[in-house]
VEXNU-779161 format. One line per 4 residues: number of its first residue (from 1); their letters; for each residue x, y, z of N, C-alpha, C. Coordinates in steps of 0.1 Angstrom, whole numbers. Example, Ala and Ser with C-alpha at 12.3 -4.5 7.8 and 13.67 -1.06 7.14 Angstrom:
1	as	132:-57:78:123:-45:78:132:-33:78; 128:-22:71:137:-11:71:129:0:79
// end
This chain:
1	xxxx	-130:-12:111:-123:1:110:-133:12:115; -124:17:124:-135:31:129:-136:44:120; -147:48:122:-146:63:116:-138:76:127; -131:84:117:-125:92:122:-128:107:129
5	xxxx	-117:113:136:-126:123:140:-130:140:128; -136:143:124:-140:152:115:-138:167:117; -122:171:113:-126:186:116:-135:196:112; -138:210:117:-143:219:116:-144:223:99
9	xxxx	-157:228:96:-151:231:78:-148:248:83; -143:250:72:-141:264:71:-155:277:71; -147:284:70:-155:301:71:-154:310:65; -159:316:58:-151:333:52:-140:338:62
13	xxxx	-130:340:60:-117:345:65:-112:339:75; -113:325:71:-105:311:79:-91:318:73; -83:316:84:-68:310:82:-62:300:74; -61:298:64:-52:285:61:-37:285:56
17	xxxx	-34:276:64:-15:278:61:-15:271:46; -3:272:34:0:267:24:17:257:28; 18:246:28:30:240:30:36:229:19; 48:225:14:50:217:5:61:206:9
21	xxxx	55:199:17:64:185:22:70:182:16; 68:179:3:72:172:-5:80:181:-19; 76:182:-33:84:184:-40:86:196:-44; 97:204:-52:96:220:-52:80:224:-58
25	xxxx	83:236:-52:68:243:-62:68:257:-69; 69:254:-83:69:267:-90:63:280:-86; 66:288:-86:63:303:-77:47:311:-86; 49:310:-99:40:315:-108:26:307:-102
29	xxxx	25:288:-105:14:286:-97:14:287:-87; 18:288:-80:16:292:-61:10:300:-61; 13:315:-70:6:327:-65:-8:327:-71; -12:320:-80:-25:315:-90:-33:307:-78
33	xxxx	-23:297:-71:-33:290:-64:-39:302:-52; -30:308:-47:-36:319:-35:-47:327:-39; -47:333:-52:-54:341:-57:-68:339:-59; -70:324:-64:-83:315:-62:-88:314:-46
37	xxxx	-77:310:-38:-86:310:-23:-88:322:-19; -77:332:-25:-83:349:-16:-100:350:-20; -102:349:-33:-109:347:-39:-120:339:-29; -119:331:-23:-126:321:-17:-127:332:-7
41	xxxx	-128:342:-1:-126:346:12:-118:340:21; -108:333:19:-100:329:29:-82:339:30; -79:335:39:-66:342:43:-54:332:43; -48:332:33:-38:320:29:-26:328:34
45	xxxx	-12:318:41:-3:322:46:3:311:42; 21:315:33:28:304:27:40:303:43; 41:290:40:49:290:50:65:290:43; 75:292:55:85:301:53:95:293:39
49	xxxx	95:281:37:106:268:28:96:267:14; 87:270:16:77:263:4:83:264:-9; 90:277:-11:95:280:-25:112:271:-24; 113:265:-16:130:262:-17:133:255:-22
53	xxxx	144:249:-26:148:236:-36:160:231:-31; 159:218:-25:169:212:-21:184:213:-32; 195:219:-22:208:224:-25:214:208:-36; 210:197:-32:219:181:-39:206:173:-45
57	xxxx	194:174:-39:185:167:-42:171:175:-50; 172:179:-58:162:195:-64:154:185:-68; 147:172:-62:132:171:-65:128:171:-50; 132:178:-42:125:182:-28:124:196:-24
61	xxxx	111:201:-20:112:214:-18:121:217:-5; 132:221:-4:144:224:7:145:208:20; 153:215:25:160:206:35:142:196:39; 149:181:47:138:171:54:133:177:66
65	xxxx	144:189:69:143:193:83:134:206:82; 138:216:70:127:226:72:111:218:68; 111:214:57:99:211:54:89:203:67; 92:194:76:89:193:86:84:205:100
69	xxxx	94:213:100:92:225:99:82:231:101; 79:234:84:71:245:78:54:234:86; 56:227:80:43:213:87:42:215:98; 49:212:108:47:212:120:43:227:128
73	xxxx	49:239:123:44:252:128:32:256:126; 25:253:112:13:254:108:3:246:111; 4:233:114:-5:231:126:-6:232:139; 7:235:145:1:233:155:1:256:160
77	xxxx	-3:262:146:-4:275:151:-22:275:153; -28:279:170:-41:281:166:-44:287:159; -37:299:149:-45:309:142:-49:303:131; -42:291:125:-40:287:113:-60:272:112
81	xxxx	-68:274:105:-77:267:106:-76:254:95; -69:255:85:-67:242:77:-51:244:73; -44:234:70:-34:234:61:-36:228:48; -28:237:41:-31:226:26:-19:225:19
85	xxxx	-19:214:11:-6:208:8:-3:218:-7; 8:221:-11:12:234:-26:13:219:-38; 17:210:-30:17:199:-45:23:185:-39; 27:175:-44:32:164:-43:45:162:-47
89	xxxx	49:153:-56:61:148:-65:66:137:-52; 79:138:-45:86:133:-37:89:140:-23; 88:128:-11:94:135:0:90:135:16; 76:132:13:70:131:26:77:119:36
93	xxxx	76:108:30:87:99:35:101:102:44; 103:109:35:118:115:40:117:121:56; 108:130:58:107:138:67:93:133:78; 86:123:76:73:119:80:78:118:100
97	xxxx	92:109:105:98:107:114:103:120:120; 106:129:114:107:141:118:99:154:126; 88:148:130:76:159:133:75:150:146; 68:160:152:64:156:169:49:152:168
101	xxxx	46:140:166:32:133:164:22:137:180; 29:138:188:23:140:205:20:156:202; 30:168:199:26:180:194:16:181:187; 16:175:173:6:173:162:-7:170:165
105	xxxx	-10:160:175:-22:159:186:-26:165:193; -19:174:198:-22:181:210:-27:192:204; -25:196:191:-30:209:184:-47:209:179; -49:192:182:-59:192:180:-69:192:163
109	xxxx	-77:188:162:-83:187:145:-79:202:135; -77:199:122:-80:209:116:-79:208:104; -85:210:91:-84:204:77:-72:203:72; -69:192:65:-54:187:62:-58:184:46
113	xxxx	-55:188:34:-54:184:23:-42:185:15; -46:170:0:-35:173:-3:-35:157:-14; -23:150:-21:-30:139:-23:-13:137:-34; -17:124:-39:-2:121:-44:8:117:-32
117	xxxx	22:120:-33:31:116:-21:23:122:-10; 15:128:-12:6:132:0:0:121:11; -5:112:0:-7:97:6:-1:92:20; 10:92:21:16:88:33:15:98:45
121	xxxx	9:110:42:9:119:58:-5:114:57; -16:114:47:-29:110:50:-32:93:58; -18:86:54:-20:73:65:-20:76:78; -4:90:80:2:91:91:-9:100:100
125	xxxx	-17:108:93:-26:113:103:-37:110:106; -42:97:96:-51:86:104:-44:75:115; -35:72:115:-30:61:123:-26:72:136; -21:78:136:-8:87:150:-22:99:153
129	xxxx	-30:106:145:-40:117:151:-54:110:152; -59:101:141:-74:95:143:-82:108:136; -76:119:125:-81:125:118:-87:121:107; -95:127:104:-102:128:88:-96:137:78
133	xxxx	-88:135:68:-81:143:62:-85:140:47; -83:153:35:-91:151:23:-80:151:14; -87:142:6:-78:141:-9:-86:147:-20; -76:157:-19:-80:163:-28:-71:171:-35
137	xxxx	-74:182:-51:-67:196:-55:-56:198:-39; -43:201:-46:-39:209:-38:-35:226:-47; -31:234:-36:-30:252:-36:-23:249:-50; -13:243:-55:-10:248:-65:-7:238:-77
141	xxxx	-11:232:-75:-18:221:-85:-25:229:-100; -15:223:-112:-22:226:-123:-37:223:-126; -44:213:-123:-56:210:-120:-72:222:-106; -60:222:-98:-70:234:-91:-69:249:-92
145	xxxx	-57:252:-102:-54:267:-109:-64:264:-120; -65:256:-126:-71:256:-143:-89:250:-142; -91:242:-134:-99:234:-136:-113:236:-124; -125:243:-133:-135:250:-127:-141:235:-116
149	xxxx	-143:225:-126:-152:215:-112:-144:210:-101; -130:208:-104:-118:205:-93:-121:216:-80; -122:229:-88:-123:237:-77:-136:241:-70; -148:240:-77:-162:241:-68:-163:229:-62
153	xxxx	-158:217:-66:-161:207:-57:-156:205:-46; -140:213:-46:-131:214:-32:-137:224:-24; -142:237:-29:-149:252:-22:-160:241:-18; -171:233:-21:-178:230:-14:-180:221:-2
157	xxxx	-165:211:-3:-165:207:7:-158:211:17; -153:220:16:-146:232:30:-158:240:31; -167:245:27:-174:256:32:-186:247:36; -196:237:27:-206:233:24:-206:216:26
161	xxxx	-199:209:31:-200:196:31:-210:190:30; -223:197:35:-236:187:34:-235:182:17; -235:193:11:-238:195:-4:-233:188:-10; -219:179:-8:-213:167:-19:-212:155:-8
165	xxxx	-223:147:-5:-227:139:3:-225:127:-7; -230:128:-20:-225:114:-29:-217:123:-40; -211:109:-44:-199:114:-59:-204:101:-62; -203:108:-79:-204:97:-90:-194:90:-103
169	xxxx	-192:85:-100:-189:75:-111:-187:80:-125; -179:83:-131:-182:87:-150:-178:70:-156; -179:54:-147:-170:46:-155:-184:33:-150; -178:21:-148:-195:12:-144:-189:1:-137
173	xxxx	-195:-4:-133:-190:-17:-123:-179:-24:-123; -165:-28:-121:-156:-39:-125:-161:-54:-118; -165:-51:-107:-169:-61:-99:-187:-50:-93; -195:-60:-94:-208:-53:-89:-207:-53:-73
177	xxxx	-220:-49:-72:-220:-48:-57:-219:-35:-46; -229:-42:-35:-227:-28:-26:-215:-31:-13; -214:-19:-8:-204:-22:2:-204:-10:10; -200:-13:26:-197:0:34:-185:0:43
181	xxxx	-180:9:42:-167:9:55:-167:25:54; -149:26:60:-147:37:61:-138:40:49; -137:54:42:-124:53:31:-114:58:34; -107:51:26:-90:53:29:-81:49:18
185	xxxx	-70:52:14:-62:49:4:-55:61:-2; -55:61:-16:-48:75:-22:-39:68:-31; -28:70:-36:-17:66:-43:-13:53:-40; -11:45:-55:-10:29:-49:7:24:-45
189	xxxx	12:33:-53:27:32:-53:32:33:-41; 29:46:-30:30:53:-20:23:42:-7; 12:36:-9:4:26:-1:14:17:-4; 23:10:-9:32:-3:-14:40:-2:-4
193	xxxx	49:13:-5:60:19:-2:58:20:17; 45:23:18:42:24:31:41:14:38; 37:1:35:40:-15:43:52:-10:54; 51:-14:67:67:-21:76:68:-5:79
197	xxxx	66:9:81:66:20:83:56:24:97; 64:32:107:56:36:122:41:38:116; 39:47:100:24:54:102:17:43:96; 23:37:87:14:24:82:2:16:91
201	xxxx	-9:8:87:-23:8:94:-19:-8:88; -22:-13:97:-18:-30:99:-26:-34:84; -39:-31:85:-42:-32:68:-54:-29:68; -61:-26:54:-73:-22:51:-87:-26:56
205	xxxx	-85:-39:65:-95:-45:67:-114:-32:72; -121:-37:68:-130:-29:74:-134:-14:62; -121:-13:53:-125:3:47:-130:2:34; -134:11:27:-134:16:12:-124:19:8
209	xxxx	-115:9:0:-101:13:-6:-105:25:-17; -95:34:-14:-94:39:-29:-81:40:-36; -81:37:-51:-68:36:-55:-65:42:-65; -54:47:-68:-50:54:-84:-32:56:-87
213	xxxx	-31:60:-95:-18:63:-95:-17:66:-110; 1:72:-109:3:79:-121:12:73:-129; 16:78:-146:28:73:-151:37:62:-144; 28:50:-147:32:36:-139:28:30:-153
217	xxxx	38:18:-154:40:8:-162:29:-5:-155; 21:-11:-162:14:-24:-158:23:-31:-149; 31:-35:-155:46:-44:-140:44:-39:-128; 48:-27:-130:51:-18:-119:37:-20:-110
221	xxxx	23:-15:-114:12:-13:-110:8:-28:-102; 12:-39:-112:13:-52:-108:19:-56:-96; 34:-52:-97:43:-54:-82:36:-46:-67; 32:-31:-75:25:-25:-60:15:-39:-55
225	xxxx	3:-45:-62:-4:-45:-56:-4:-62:-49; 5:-66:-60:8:-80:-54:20:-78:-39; 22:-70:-37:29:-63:-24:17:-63:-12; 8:-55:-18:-5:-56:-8:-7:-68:-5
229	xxxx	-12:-72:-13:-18:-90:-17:-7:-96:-6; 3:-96:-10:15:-107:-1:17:-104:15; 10:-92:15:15:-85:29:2:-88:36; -11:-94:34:-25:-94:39:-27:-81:39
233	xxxx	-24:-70:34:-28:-55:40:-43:-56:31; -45:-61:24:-60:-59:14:-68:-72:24; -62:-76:32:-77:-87:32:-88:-81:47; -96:-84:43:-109:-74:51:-117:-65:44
237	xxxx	-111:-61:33:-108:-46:27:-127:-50:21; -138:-36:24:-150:-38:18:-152:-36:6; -143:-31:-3:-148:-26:-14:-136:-17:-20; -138:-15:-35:-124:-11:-36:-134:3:-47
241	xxxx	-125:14:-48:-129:23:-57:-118:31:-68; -116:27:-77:-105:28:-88:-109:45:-92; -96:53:-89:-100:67:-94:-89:63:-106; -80:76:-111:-71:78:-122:-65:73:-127
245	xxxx	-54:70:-136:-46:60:-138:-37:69:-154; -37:81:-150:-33:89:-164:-17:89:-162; -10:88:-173:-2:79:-183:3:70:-182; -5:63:-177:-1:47:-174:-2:41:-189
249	xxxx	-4:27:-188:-6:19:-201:-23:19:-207; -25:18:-220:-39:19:-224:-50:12:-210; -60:19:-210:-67:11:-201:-75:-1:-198; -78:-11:-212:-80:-20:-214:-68:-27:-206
253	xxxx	-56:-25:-206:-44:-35:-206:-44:-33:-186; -46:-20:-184:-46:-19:-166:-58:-23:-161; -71:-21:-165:-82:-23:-162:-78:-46:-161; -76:-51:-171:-76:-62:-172:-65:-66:-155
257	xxxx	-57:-62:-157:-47:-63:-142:-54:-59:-132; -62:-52:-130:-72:-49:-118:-83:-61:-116; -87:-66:-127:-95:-80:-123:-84:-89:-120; -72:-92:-127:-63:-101:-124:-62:-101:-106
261	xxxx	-58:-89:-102:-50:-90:-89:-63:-84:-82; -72:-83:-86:-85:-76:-69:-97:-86:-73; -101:-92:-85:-111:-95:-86:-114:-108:-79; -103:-114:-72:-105:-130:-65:-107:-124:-50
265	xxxx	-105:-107:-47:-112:-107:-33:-130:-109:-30; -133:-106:-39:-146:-112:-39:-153:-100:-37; -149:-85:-39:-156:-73:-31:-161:-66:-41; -170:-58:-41:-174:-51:-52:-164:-37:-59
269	xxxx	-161:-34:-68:-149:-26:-72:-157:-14:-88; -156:-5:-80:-161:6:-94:-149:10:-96; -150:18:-114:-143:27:-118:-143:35:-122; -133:40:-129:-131:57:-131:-139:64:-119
273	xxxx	-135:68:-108:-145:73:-100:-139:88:-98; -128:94:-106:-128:108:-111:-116:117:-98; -108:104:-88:-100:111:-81:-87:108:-89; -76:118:-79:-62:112:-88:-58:126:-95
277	xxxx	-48:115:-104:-39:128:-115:-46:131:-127; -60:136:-126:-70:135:-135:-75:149:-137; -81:153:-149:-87:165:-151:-94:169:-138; -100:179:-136:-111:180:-128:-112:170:-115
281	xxxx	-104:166:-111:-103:156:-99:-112:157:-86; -117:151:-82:-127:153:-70:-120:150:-58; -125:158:-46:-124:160:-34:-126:146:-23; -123:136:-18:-125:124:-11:-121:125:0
285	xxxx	-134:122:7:-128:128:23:-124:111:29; -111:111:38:-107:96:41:-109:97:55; -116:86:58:-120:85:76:-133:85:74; -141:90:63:-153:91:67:-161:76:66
289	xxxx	-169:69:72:-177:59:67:-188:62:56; -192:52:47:-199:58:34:-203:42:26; -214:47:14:-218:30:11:-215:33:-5; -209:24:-13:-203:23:-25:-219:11:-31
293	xxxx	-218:15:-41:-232:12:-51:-219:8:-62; -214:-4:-66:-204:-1:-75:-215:-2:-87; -225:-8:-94:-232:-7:-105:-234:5:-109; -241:12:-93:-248:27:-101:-236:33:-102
297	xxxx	-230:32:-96:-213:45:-96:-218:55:-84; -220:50:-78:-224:65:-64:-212:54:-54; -212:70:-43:-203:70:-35:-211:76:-22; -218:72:-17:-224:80:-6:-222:80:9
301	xxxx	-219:88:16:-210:98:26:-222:92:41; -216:88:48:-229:83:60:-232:100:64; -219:108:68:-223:123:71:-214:130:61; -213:145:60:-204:152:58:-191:151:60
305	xxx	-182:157:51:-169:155:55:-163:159:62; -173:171:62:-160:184:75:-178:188:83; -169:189:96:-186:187:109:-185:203:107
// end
C-alpha cells in the first residue's frame, strides 16, 4: 500500500468550509463549534444545507442531492483551504455516487476531516483522489465543543503537524509486536458496509488498520468482522490498532472477540489507542505510513500529517 498524497496544513486565517454529509446537526453546537475555530484564527464558512433535515427521512441532514452539493462546492472552491465534516450519524453512502470524483481531483489536495459515517468518504478519497484525509473531532461534535485534548490535539495537527508525530496508547498489547504500513480504517460497521462498493480498496493488504465503533452488540461486531475475514479484505493487513468501542458490551466480553476473530492473523494489535466515539478522541491522519510498537502503545508517523 502506497502512501498518500499530504495536503497543505493550515494558517492563521485559512478558509475552511463546514459541511454535513451525513446526519442533521443541531444549530446551538454548530455555532459552539465555529466559535472554537474563529478562535483558532481561522475563517469558517457553513455551507448552504448543513442545518436541514430531510423532509421523510430526519436522520439525514436534507436532500442526497444537496448534501453532495454542499461537498462538492466546498472543495472544489479555491478559496476554501480544508473542509470539515459538522458530525456523522447516517448518509454518506447515500450520496457518495453523487459527486463528480474527476471535479473532486481536479480541485486538487486540501484537508478533509471528519470520522464515524465519515468513514466511507475517507475510503472514497483514498481510493478515487490518492488523499491523506484525518480522522478526527469534527466542527460540531460534542467531544470537540467540550473536550480540551480532542481539541489541542486537532489545532496541532492542522497548524503544527511535526508536533504529534507519535500517539500513545492509554491500553497494552492484545497481540505484541512491531509493524509498518500505511493507516487506514475508521468505523468497523461502515468498513463491512463498504465491501462490493466503487470507493471500496480491494483490501487492507500492506496498511495499519484502525478500528472502533459504537453502540454495537458483540454479534453485530462479530458479523462486521467475520465479513472482512470472508471477503480476504483483512489479509495482508500489517497490524491492527483498536481505538473506542463506547456502548458496546463490557470490554472484557469485546476485547475476548478481537482475539477470537484478529488474533489467528498473526499481526501485532494494540488497544485502547484513544480514537473513535471516545472522550477526548485523537486526531489520525489515514494515508500516512507509520510504525506501531503494539507493547509500548506508540504510534509513530514516518512524516507529518499535513506537509
Amino acid at each position: 500500500m502506497k502512501a498518500l498524497v499530504r495536503p497543505r496544513r493550515l494558517a492563521p486565517g485559512a478558509r475552511v468550509a463546514v459541511v454535513a454529509p451525513s446526519g442533521p446537526v443541531p444549530e446551538e453546537r454548530l455555532q459552539a463549534g465555529l466559535d472554537i475555530l474563529r478562535g483558532w484564527d481561522l475563517d469558517p464558512v457553513v455551507a448552504p444545507h448543513v442545518l436541514d433535515r430531510h423532509g421523510t427521512f430526519d436522520y439525514l441532514a436534507g436532500t442526497d442531492a444537496d448534501r453532495a452539493a454542499d461537498l462538492q462546492s466546498a472543495w472544489c472552491d479555491p478559496t476554501v483551504d480544508a473542509v470539515l465534516c459538522a458530525r456523522g450519524g447516517y448518509g454518506v453512502q447515500r450520496m457518495a455516487e453523487l459527486l463528480d470524483w474527476d471535479a473532486l481531483r481536479a480541485a486538487g489536495p486540501k484537508v478533509f476531516l471528519g470520522f464515524s459515517d465519515i468513514t466511507a468518504l475517507h475510503e472514497a478519497f483514498a481510493t478515487r483522489l490518492g488523499l491523506v484525509t484525518l480522522h478526527g473531532p469534527m466542527a460540531a461534535g460534542t467531544d470537540f465543543i467540550k473536550n480540551a485534548r480532542a481539541q489541542e490535539q486537532l489545532r496541532a495537527t492542522l497548524f503544527e503537524p511535526e508536533s504529534v508525530r507519535t500517539l500513545t496508547s492509554s491500553g497494552q498489547a492484545l497481540v505484541p509486536g512491531r509493524a509498518r504500513g500505511v493507516l487506514l480504517g475508521g468505523c468497523l460497521s461502515l468498513l463491512a458496509a463498504d465491501l462490493g462498493t466503487p470507493h471500496a480498496r480491494p483490501s487492507a493488504r500492506g496498511g495499519l488498520l484502525c478500528l472502533e465503533d459504537v453502540n454495537e452488540e458483540t454479534y453485530r461486531l462479530d458479523r462486521y468482522l467475520t465479513q472482512l475475514l470472508r471477503a480476504g479484505w483483512l489479509d495482508g493487513v500489517t497490524g491492527i490498532l483498536l481505538g473506542s468501542w463506547e456502548q458496546c458490551d463490557p470490554y472484557d466480553r469485546v476485547r475476548a472477540l478481537f482475539l477470537d476473530r484478529l488474533g489467528g492473523l498473526g499481526v501485532p494489535i494494540a488497544e485502547e489507542f484513544g480514537f473513535g466515539h471516545c472522550e477526548g478522541a485523537l486526531t489520525v491522519p489515514f494515508g500516512v505510513p507509520a510504525e506501531l510498537d503494539a507493547e509500548a502503545g506508540t504510534l509513530t508517523l514516518d512524516v507529518p500529517a499535513l506537509a
